[in-house]
C-alpha positions in Angstrom: -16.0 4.7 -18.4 -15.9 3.2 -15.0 -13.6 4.5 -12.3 -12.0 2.3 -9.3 -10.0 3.5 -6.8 -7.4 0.8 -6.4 -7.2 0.0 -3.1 -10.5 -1.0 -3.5 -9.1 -4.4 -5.2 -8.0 -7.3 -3.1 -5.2 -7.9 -5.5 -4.0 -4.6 -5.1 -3.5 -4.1 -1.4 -1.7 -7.8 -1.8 0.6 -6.8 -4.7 1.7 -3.3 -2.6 2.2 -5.6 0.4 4.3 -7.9 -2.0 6.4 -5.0 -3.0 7.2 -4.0 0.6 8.5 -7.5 1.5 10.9 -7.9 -0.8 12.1 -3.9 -1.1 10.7 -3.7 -5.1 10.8 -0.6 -7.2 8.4 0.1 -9.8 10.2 2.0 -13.0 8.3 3.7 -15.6 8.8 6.5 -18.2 12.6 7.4 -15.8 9.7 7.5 -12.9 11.3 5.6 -9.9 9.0 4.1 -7.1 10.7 2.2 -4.0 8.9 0.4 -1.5 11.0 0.5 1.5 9.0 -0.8 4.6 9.0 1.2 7.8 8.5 -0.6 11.1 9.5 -0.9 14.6 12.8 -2.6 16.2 12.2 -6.5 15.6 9.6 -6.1 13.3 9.6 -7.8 9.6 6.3 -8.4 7.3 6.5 -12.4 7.5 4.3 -14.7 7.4 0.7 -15.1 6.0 -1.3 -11.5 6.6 -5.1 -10.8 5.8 -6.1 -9.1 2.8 -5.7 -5.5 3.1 -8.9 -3.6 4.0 -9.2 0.0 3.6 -10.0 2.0 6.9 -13.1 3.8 7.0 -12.2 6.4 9.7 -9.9 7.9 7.1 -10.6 11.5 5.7 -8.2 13.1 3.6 -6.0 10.1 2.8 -6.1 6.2 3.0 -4.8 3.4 5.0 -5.0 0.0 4.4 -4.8 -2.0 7.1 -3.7 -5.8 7.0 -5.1 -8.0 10.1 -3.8 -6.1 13.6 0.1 -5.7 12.0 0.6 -3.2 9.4 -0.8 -0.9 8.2 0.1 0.9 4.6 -0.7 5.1 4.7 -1.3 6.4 1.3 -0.7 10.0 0.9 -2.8 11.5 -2.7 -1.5 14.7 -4.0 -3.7 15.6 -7.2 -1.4 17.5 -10.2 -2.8 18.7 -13.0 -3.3 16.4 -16.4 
């Protein structure tokens, strides 16, 4: 078994970017996820960004950061299962 932290995968950080453009939601088993974009007066996520890159200065969480724009903060919270 091999195990990949997602992020990790170009087409990952470019999908979750995706998401946040357009305001998706992701529904599974009557789970509801919304991507709802956070950013400063003025500011939209247009135009052609980098990849995502994860940040290495990260400890406890993650943050993938696209070009010198955004940047997405991922918060883990482990549950049992």
């Amino acid at each position: 078994m091999l195990l990949v932290d997602a992020v990790a995968v170009p087409a990952v950080t470019s999908t979750l970017l995706d998401l946040f453009r357009r305001k998706g939601r992701l529904d599974e088993d009557g789970a509801e996820l919304a991507f709802v974009p956070v950013a400063g007066p003025g500011m939209r996520i247009s135009g052609d960004l980098p990849p995502g890159s994860v940040s290495r200065s990260e400890q406890s969480n993650t943050s993938v950061v696209y070009g010198t724009r955004f940047m997405l903060k991922l918060f883990r919270r482990l549950e049992y299962g």
